[in-house]
C-alpha positions as CSV (number, residue, x, y, z in Angstrom):
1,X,0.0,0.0,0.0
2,X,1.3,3.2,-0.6
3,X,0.5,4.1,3.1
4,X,3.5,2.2,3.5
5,X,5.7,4.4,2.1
6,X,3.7,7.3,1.6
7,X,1.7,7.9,5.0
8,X,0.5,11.0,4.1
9,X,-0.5,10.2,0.2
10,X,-3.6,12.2,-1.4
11,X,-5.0,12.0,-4.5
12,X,-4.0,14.1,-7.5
13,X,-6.5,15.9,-9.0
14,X,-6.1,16.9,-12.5
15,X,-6.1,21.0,-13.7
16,X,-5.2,20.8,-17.4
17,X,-8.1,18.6,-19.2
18,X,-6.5,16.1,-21.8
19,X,-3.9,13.4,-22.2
20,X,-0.4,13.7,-22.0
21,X,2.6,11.5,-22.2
22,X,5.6,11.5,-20.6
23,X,9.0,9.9,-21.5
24,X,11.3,9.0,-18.3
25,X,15.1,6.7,-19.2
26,X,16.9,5.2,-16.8
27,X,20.4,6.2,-18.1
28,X,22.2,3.5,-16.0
29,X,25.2,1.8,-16.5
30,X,25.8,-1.7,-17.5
31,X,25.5,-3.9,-14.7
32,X,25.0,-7.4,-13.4
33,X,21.0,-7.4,-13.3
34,X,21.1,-10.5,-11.4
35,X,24.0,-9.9,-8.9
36,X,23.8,-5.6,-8.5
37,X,26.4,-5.7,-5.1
38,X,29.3,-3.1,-4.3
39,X,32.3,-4.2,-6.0
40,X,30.9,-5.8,-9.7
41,X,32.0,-4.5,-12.8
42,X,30.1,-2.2,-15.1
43,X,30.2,0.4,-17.9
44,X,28.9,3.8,-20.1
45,X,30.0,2.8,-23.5
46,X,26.3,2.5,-24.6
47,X,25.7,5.7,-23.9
48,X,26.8,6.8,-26.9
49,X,23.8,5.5,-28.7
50,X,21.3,8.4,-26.6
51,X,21.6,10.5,-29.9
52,X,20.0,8.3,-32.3
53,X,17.5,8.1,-29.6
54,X,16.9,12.0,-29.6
55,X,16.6,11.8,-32.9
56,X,14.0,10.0,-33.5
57,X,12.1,11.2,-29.7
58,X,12.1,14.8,-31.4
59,X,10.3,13.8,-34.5
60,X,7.0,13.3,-32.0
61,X,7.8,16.6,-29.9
62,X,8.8,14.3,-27.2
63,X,11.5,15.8,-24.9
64,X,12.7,13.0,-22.1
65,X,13.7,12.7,-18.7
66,X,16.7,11.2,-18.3
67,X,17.1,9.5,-14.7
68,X,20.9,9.4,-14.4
69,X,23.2,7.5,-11.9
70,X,26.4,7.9,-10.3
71,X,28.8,6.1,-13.0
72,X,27.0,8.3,-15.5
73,X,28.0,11.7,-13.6
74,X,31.7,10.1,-13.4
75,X,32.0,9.5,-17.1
76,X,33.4,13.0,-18.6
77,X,32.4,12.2,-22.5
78,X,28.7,11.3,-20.8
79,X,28.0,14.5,-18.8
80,X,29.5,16.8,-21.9
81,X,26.9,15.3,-24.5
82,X,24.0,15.7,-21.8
83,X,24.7,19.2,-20.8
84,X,24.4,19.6,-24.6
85,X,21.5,18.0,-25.1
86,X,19.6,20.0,-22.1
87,X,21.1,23.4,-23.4
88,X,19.2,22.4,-26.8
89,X,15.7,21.4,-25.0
90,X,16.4,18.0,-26.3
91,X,16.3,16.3,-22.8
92,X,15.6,17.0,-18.6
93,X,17.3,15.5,-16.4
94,X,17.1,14.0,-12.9
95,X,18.7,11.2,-10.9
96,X,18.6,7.7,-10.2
97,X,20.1,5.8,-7.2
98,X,22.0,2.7,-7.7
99,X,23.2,2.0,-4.1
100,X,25.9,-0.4,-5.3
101,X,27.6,2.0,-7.4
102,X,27.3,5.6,-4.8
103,X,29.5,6.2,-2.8
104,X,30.2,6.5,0.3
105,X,30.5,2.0,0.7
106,X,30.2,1.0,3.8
107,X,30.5,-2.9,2.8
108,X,26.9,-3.6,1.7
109,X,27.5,-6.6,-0.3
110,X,24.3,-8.3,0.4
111,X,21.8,-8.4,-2.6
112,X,19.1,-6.5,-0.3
113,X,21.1,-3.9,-0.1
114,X,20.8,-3.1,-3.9
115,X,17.3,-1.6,-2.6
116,X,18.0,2.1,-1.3
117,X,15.3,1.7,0.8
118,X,16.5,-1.4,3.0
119,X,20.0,1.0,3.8
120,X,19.7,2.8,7.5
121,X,18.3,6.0,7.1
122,X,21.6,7.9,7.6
123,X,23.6,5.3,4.6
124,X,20.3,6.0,2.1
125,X,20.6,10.2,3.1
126,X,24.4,9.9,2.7
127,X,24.4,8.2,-1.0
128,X,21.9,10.4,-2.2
129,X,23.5,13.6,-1.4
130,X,26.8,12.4,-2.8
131,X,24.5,11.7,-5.8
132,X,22.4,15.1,-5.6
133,X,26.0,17.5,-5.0
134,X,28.1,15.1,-8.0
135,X,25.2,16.2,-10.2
136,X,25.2,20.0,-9.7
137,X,28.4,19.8,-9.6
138,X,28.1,18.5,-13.8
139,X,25.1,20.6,-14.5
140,X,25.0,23.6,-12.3
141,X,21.8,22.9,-11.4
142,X,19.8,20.8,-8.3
143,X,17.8,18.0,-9.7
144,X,14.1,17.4,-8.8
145,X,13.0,14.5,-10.1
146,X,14.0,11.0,-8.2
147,X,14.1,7.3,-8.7
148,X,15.2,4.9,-6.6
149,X,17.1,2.4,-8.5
150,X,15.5,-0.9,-8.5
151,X,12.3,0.6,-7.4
152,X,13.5,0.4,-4.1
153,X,11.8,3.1,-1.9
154,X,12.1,2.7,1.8
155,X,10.0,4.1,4.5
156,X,12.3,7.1,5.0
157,X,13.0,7.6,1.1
158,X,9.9,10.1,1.0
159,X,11.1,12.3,3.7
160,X,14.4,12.8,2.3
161,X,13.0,13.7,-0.9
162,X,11.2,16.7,1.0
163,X,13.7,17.8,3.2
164,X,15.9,18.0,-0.1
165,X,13.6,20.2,-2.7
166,X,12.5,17.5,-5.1
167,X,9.5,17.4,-6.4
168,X,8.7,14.9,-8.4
169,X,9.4,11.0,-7.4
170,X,8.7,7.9,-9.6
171,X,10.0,5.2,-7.4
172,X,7.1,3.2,-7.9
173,X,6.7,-0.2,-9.6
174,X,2.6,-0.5,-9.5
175,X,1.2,-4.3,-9.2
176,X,4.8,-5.4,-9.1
177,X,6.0,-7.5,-5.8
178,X,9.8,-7.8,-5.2
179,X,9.8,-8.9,-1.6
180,X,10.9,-12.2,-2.5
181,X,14.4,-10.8,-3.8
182,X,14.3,-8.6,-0.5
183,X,12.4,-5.7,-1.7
184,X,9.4,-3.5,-1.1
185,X,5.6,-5.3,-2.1
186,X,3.5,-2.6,-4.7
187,X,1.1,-5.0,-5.8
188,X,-1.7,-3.2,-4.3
189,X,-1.1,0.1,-5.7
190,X,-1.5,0.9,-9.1
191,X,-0.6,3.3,-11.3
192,X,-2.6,6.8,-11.1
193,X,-0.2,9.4,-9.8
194,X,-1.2,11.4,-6.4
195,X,0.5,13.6,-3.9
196,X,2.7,13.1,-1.0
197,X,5.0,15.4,1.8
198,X,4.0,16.7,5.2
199,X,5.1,20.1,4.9
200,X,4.9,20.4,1.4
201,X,3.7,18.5,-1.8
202,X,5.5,16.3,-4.1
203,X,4.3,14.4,-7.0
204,X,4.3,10.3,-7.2
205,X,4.3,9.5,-11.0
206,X,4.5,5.3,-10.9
207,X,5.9,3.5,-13.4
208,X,3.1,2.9,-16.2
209,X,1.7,-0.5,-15.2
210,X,-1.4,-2.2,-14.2
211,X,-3.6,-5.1,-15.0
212,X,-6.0,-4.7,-17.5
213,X,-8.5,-7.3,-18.8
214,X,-12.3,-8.4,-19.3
215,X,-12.0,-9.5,-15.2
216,X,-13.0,-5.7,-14.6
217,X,-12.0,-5.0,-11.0
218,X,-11.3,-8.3,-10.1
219,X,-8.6,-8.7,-12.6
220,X,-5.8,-7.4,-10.1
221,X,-6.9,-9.6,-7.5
222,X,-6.9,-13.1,-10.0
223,X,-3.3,-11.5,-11.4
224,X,-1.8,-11.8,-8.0
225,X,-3.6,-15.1,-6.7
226,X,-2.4,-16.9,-9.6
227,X,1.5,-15.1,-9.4
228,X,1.3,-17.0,-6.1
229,X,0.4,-20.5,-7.2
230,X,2.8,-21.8,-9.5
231,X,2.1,-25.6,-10.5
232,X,5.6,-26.6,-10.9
233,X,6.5,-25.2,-14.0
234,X,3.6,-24.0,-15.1
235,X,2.3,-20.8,-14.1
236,X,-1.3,-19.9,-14.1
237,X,-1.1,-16.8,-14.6
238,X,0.2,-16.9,-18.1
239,X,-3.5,-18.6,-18.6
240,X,-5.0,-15.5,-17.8
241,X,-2.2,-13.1,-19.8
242,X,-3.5,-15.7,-22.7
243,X,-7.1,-15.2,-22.3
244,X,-6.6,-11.8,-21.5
245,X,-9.0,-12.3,-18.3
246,X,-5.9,-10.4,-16.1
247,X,-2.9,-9.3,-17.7
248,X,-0.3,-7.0,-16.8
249,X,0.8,-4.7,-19.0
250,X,3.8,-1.9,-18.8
251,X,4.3,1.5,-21.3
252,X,7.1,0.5,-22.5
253,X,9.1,-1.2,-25.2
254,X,10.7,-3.6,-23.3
255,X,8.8,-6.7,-22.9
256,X,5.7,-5.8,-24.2
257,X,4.3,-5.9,-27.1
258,X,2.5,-2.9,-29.3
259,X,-1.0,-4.4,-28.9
260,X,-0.6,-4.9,-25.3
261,X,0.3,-1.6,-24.6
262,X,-2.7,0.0,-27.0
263,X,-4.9,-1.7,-24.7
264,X,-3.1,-0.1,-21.7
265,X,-3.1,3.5,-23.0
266,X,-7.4,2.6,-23.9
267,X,-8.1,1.0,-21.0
268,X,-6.4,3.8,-18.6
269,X,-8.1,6.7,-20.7
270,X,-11.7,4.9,-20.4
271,X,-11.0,4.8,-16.2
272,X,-10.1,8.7,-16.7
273,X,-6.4,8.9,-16.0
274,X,-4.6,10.9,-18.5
275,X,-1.4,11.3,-17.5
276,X,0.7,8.4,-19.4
277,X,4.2,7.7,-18.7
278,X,7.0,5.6,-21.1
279,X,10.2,4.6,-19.8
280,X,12.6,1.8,-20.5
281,X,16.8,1.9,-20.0
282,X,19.5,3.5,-21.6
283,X,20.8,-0.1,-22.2
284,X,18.5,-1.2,-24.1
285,X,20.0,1.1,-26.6
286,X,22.7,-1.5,-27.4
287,X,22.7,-5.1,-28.3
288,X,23.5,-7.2,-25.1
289,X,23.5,-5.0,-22.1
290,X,20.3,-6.1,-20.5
291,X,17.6,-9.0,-20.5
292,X,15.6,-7.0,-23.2
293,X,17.8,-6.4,-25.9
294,X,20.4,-9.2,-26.2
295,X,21.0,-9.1,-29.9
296,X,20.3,-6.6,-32.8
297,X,17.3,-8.5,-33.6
298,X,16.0,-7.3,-30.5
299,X,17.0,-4.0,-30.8
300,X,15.2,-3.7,-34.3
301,X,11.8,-5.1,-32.8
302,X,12.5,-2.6,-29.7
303,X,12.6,0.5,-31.7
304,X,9.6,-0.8,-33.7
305,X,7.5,-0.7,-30.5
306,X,8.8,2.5,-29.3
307,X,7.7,4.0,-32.9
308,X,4.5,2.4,-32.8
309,X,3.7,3.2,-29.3
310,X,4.6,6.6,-30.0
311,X,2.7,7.0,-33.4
312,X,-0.3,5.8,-31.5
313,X,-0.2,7.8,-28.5
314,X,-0.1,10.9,-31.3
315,X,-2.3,10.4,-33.5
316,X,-5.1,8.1,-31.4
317,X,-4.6,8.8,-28.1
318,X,-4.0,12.7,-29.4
319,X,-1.2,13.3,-26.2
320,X,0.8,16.0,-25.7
321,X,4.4,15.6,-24.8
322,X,5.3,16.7,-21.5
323,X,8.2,16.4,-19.2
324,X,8.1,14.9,-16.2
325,X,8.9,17.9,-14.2
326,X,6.4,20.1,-15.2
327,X,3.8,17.3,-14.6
328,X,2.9,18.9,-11.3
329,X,1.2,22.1,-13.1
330,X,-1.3,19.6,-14.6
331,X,-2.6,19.0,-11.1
332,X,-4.0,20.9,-8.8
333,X,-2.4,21.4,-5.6
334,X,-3.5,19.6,-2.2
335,X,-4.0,23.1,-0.6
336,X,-6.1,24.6,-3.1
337,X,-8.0,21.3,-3.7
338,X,-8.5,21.6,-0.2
339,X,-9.4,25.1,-0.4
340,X,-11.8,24.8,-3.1
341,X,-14.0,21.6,-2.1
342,X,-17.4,22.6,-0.9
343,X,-17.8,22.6,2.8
């Protein structure tokens, strides 16, 4: 539940009438997905390949958000080409916590510990302002829109955020449950953004996913009982993906196909929530750096989805392109929600 992390959530209210779409990148560096611990190699080379993605984000009107991590802010060549692109208007920028790979190390070498949330409160404060001060330090500039790397929000995460002047998170993995790899549960929260902070309000935009399906409002509920039941290596739940009774669908290229994420976009539209968010990772920009793109095959059939995704959030869904940061002016804010309900 999002009380779990988010005690004092509220819902967001939407000012500006319409949809709108939103395109968030973890620029990450290569890594061990299966074994993220201090100490394991990794790379930026693929980073080279952001401009061809520019290239063809620009021909919608699209201008991403670019979630960055620590490597990324040490790699010289990196940081030149994005403070270019964000002196152009081609991207915006924010930051992404990898635990494994911000400093300061304090000998976290247990796979929980790759979830920022399951540090000590002073160990997850400490790594992100190393993170926050090495990326004003490369762009002269705070950033305001967080991720926890992973997905890994802890029960202190949101309070830091505050106290530092974000003020947009997207931490948030809806219908997602990673508890059994030691991280946080979201499978009861899905993906509608709303407000959090005690003092003042920040913006929750999850990660675009939810289960859709002719189930209705029980589909969610079959989803997850049949997640829990495997029958040796068969895995019920795929029955209902099949049938379509309950499936779970993500905006974005990686892993899902074009169809599937048409009925997402529809399907969150028809229950009224407009604000529609793609996002997939930097490394899926080259062959062999992640589960989703192992060989150029792959990356062929990935750029076809982004493009048709894209084309169809244009010219059917009729979105604007917004960035993530100035998502918050399409809500209206908890006080003057508050101020302008009828009594």
């Amino acid at each position: 539940m999002t009380s779990g992390f988010f005690p004092d959530a509220r819902p967001a209210v939407e000012r500006v009438p319409g949809p709108a779409c939103t395109v968030v990148i973890d620029v990450e560096e290569d890594f061990d997905w299966d074994h993220p611990i201090e100490g394991t190699s990794h790379s930026t080379t693929h980073l080279r390949h952001l401009g061809a993605l520019e290239s063809i984000l620009g021909a919608y009107g699209a201008v991403p958000t670019y979630l960055v991590t620590y490597p990324v802010l040490e790699d010289a060549a990196a940081v030149r080409a994005l403070r270019f692109a964000v002196e152009r208007g081609r991207c915006a920028l924010g930051i992404q916590l990898h635990p494994w790979v911000t400093p300061p190390f304090e000998n976290a070498a247990e796979h929980e510990a790759s979830y920022s949330g399951n540090l000590d409160e002073g160990l997850e404060e400490r790594k992100l302002v190393q993170l926050m001060q090495r990326f004003e330090a490369a762009f002269g500039f705070a950033p305001v829109v967080y991720r926890a790397g992973r997905y890994g929000l802890g029960r202190q995460t949101g309070a830091l955020l505050e106290k530092f002047g974000f003020l947009v998170d997207t931490s948030i993995a809806p219908r997602t449950d990673f508890s059994a790899e030691g991280g946080p549960d979201y499978s009861d929260v899905d993906c509608r953004p709303f407000w959090f902070g005690e003092r003042r309000p920040l913006l929750e935009v999850p990660l675009c996913r939810s289960i859709i399906g002719w189930g209705g409002a029980a589909a969610p509920l079959l989803y997850r009982a049949m997640a829990a039941r495997p029958i040796g290596a068969f895995r019920p739940v795929s029955l209902l993906s099949r049938t379509r009774c309950a499936e779970r669908v993500t905006l974005s290229p990686e892993g899902n196909d074009a169809s599937a994420m048409r009925r997402l976009v529809r399907s969150l539209l028809a229950r009224g929530q407009h604000v529609l968010a793609v996002s997939f990772h930097s490394s899926s920009l080259h062959p062999g750096r992640n589960p989703y793109v192992r060989n150029k095959e792959d990356l062929h059939n990935f750029y076809d989805r982004l493009s048709e995704l894209l084309t169809f959030i244009t010219d059917v869904a009729k979105a604007e392109f917004v960035r993530v940061d100035e998502l918050p002016g399409r809500y209206i804010s908890p006080e003057a929600f508050a101020h302008e309900r009828p009594r």
